[in-house]
C-alpha positions as CSV (number, residue, x, y, z in Angstrom):
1,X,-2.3,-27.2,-56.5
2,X,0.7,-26.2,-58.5
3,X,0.3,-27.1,-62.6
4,X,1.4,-29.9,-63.8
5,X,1.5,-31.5,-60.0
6,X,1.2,-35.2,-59.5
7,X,2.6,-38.4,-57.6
8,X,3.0,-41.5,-58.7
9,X,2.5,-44.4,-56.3
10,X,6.3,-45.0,-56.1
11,X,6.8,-41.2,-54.8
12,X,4.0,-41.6,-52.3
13,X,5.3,-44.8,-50.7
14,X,8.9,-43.3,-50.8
15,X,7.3,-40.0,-49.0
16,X,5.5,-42.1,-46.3
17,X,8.9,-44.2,-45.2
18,X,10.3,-46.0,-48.1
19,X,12.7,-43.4,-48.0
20,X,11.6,-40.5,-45.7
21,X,12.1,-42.3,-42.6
22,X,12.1,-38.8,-41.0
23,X,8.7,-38.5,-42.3
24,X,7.3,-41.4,-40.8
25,X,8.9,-40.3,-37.1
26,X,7.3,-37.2,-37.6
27,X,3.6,-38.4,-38.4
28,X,3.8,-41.4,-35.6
29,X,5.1,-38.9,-33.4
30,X,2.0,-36.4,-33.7
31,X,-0.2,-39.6,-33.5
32,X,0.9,-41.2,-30.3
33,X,-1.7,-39.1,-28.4
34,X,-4.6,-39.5,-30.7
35,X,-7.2,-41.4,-32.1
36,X,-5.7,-41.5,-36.0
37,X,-7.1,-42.8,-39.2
38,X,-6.0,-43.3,-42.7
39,X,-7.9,-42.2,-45.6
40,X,-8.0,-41.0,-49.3
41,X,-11.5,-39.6,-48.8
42,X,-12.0,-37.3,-46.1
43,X,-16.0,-37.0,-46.7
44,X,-15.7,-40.4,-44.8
45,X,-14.1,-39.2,-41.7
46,X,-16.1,-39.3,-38.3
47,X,-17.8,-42.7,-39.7
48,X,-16.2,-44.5,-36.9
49,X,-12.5,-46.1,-37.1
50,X,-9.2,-44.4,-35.9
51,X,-9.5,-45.7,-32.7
52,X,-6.0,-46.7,-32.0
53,X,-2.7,-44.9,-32.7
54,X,0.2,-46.1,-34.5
55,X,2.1,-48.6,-32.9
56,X,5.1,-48.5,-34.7
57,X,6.5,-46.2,-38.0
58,X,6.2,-49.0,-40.1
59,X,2.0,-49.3,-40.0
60,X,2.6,-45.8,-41.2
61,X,4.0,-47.2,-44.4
62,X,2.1,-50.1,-44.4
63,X,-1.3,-48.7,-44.6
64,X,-0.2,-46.5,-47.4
65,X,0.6,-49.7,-49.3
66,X,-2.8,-51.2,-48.7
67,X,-4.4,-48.2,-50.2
68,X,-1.9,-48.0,-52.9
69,X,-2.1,-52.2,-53.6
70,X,-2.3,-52.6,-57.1
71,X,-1.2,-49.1,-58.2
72,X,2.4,-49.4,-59.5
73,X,3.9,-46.9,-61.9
74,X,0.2,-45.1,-62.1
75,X,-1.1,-42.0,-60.4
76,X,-3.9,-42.5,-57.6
77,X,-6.8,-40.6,-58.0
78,X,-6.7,-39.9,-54.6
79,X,-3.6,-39.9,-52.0
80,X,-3.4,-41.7,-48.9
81,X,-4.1,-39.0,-46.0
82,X,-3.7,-39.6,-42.3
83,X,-5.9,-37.8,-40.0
84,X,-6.0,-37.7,-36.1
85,X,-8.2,-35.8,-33.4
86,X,-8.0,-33.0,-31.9
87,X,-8.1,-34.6,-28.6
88,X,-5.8,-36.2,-26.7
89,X,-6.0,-39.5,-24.6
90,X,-3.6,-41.8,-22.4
91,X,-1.9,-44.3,-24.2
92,X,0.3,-46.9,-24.1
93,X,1.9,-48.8,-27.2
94,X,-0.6,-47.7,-30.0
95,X,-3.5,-48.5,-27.6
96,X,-5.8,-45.2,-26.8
97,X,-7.3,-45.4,-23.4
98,X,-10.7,-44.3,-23.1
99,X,-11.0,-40.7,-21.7
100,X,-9.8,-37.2,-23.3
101,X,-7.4,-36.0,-21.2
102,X,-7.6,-32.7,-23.7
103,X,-7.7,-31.3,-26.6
104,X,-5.6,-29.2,-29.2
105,X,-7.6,-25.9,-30.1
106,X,-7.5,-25.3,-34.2
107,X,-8.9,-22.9,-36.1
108,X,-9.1,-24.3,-39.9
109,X,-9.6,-21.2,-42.7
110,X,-11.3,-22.4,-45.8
111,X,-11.7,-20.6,-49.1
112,X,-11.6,-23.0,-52.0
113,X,-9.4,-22.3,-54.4
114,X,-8.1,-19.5,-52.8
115,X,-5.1,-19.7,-51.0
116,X,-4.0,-16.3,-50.4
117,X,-7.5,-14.5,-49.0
118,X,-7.5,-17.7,-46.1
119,X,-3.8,-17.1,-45.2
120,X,-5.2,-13.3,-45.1
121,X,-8.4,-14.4,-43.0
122,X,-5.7,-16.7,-41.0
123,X,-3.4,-13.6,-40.2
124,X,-6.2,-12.0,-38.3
125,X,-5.9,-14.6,-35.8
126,X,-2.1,-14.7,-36.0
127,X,-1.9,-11.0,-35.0
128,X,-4.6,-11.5,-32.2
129,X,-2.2,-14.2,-30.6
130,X,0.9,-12.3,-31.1
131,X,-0.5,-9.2,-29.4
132,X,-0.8,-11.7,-25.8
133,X,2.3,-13.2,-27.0
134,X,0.5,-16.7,-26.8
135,X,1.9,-20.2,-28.4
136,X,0.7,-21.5,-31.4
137,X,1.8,-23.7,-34.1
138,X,1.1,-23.1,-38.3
139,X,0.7,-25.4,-41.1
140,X,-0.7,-25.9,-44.5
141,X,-3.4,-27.7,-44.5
142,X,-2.3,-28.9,-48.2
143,X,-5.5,-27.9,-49.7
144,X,-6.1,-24.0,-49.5
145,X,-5.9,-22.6,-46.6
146,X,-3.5,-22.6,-43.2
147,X,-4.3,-24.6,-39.4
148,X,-3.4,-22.4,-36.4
149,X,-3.0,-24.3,-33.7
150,X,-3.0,-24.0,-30.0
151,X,-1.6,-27.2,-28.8
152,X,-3.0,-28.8,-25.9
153,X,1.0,-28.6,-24.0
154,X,0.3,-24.6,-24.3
155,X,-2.5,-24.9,-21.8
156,X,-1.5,-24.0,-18.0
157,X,-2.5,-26.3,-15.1
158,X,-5.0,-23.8,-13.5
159,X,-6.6,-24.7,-17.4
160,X,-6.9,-27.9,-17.2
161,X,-8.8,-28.6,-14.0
162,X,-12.5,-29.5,-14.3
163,X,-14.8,-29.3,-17.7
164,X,-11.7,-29.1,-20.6
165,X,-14.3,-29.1,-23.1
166,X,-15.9,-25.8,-22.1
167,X,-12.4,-24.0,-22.2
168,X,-11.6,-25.3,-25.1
169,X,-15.3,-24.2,-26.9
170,X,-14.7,-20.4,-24.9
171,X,-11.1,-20.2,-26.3
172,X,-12.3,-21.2,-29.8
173,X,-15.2,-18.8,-29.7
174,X,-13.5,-15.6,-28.1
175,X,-10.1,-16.2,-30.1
176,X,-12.8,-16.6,-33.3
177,X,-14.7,-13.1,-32.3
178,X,-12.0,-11.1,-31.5
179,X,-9.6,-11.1,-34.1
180,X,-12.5,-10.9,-36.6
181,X,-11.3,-13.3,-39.1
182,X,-13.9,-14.8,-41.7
183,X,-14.0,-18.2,-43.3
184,X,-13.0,-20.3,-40.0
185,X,-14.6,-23.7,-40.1
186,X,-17.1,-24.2,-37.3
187,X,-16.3,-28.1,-36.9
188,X,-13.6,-27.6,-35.0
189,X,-15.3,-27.1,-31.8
190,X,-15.5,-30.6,-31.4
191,X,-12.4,-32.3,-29.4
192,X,-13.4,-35.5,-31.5
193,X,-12.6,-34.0,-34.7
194,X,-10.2,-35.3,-37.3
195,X,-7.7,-33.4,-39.3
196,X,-5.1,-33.5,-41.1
197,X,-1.4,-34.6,-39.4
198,X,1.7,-32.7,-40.0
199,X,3.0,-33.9,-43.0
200,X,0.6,-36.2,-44.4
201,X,-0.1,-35.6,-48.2
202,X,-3.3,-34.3,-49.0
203,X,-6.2,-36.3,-50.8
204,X,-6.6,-34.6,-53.4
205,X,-3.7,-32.4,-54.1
206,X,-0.9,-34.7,-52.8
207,X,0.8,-32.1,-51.6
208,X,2.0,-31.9,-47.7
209,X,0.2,-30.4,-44.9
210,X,3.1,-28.3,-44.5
211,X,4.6,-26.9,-40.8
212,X,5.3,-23.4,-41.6
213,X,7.3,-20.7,-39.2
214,X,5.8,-17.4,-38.5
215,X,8.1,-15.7,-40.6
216,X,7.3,-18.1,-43.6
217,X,3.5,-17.5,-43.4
218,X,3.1,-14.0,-45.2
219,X,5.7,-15.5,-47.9
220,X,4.3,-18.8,-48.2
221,X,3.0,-20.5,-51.8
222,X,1.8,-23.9,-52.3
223,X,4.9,-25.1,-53.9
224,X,6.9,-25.5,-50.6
225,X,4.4,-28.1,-49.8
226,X,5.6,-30.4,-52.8
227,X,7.2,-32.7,-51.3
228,X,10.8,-32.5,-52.9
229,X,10.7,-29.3,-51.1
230,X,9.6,-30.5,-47.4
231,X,12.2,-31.2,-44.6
232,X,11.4,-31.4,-40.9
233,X,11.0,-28.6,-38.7
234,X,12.1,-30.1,-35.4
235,X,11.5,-26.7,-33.4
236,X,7.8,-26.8,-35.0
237,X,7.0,-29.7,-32.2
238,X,8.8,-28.1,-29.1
239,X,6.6,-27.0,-26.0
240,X,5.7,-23.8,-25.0
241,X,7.7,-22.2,-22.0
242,X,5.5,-21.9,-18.6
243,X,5.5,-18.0,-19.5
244,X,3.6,-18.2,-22.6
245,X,1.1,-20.6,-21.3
246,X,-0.4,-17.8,-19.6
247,X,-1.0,-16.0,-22.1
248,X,-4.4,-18.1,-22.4
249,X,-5.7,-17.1,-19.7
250,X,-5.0,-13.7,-20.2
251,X,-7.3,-14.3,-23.5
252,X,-10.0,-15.9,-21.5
253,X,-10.4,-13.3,-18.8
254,X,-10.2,-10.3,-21.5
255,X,-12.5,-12.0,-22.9
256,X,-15.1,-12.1,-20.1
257,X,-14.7,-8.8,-19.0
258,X,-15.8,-7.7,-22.7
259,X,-18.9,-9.7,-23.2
260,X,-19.5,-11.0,-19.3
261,X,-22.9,-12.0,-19.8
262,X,-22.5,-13.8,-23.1
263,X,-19.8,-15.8,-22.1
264,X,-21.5,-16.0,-18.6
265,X,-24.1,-18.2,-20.4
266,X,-21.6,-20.5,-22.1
267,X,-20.0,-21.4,-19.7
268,X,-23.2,-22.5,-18.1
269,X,-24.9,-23.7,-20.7
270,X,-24.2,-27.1,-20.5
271,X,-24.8,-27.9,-17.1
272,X,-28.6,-27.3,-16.2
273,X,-30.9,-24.5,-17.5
274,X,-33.8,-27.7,-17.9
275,X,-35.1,-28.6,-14.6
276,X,-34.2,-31.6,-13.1
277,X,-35.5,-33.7,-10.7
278,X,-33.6,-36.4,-9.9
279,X,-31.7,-36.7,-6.9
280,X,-28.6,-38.0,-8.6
281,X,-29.0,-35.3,-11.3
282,X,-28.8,-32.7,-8.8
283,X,-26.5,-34.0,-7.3
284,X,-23.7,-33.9,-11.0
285,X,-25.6,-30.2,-11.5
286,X,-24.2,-29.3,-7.9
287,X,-20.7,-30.3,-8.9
288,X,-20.6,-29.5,-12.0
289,X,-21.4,-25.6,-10.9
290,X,-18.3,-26.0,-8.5
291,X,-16.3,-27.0,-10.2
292,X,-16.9,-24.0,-12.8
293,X,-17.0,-21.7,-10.1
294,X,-13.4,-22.9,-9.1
295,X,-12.2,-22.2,-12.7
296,X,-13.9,-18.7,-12.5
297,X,-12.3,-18.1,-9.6
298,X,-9.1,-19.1,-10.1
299,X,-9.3,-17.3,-14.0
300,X,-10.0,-13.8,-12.0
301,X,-13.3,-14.2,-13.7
302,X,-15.2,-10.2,-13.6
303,X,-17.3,-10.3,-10.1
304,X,-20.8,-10.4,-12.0
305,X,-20.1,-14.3,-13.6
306,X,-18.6,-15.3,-10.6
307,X,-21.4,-13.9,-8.7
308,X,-24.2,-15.6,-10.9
309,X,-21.8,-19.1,-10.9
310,X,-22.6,-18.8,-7.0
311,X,-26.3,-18.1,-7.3
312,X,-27.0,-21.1,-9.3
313,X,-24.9,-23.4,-6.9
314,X,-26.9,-22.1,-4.4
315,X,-30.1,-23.1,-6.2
316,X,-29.1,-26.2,-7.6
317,X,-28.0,-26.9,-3.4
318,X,-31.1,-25.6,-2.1
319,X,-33.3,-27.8,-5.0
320,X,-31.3,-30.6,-3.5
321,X,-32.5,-30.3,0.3
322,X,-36.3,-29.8,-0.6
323,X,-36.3,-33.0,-2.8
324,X,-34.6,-34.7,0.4
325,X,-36.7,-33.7,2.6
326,X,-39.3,-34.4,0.1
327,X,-38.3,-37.8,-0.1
328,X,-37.8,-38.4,3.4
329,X,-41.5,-37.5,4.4
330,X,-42.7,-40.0,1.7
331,X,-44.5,-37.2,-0.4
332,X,-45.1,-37.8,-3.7
């Protein structure tokens, strides 16, 4: 945090739509999507809540005043934060729908107190990215480090058919691998995490988790995230072009040609090493396997993979027939 930086209550509720409207757009804008929360201590996150987004600009300023109730002309010893997930659902007027229809992927660098080695750790992964050409957005997380983000609109359609969640974890974990960076926080696997929005203050620094432009990144200090300095970035939120979307699956099928039977066994992972016995557990095993082998297939997965995807459908289909038969014959 810069010296001598702090907020009074008035600032904050000026920053969160008193007078920024644009501020307000911007943060109900990035929420309409999510699950979203409010918060001024993030060590309670994932304790349930946030299980609507906002319905309007205004709650945005609103639930800043709650929080703030009773603070005029002081300085809060913690700021008013808004968080929302990773994930994305369908909604309609503030109301989340239940069912993730997908997921931004983030990779969060963390060294305390040490801006400049994360945005160091963070370039890594810029670089990687930029060699495929692929989309991502940057920003600040207004503590100490940067979020690089792969937005969920970057994904392509032959992406987002079938298990989401297991591209998302293989994109996290050969994006993390390959460009080598250090220091990138684990929890982000999780499509139910929270983070920080675009533009929300920090908790304990009050300063704004800052959208940042490539070319501001290697130039960046924490004073552009004070927020006399912030405007929107209205480019920050466009979409990817259909071109650069592929770029993603150009990472994912590098990726399993380099380390085919590792990621071979994630992919699987989830679905069925244990034994089942069940008819009706065979039965989700059976599609679960095709509809991974589809993805494999259609990601021009290296033969091997697709070959052992194929084996265990067979299996799982063969399992299937015995306990049928089994069942039919009355054995028990």
């Amino acid at each position: 945090m810069p010296l001598g930086y702090v907020l009074k209550t008035e600032e904050v509720l000026a920053y969160y739509g008193l007078e920024r409207q644009d501020i307000a757009e911007a943060l109900f804008r990035y929420g309409s999507e999510r699950k979203v929360t409010m918060t001024d201590d993030p060590g309670t996150l994932g304790r349930g809540g946030g299980e609507t987004g906002f319905r309007s600009t205004d709650e945005i300023l609103n639930r800043a005043k709650q929080t703030l109730d009773g603070m005029e002309g002081k300085v809060p010893r913690r700021y008013p934060a808004f968080h929302g997930t990773l994930a994305r659902y369908p909604a309609a007027g503030g109301i989340i729908k239940r069912g993730q229809k997908g997921a931004d992927v983030v990779f969060d660098i963390d060294v305390k107190g040490n801006y400049k080695e994360a945005f160091k750790e963070g370039r890594k992964i810029l670089d990687f990215l930029d060699s495929y050409n692929a989309p991502y957005r940057i920003k600040f997380s207004g503590g100490s480090g940067p979020h690089i983000i792969i937005p969920y609109e970057a994904f392509p359609e032959s992406l987002l058919n079938g298990r989401f969640d297991r591209v998302h974890s293989l994109l996290f974990k050969i994006i993390s691998s390959r460009s080598r960076a250090g220091h990138i926080d684990g929890s982000f696997t999780s499509m139910g995490h929270f983070y920080r929005m675009p533009y929300s203050l920090n908790e304990n620094s009050g300063m704004a988790s800052l959208p940042l432009r490539r070319e501001q990144y290697d130039d960046f200090t924490p004073s552009m995230a004070e927020i006399s300095n912030v405007q929107v970035d209205e480019e920050w939120f466009k979409e990817p072009d259909e071109e650069a979307k592929e770029a993603l699956t150009e990472i994912i099928r590098d990726g399993m040609g380099r380390r085919s039977k590792e990621l071979g066994n994630v992919l699987r992972k989830s679905s069925g090493e244990q034994r089942v016995s069940g008819l009706r557990d065979l039965q989700k095993r059976i599609e679960e396997h095709a509809k991974r082998l589809q993805m494999l297939t259609e990601l021009q997965a290296p033969a091997k993979v697709i070959r052992m995807e194929k084996q265990m459908l067979r299996e799982a289909e063969n399992t299937l027939k015995k306990n049928r038969r089994s069942k039919d014959n009355g054995d028990d």
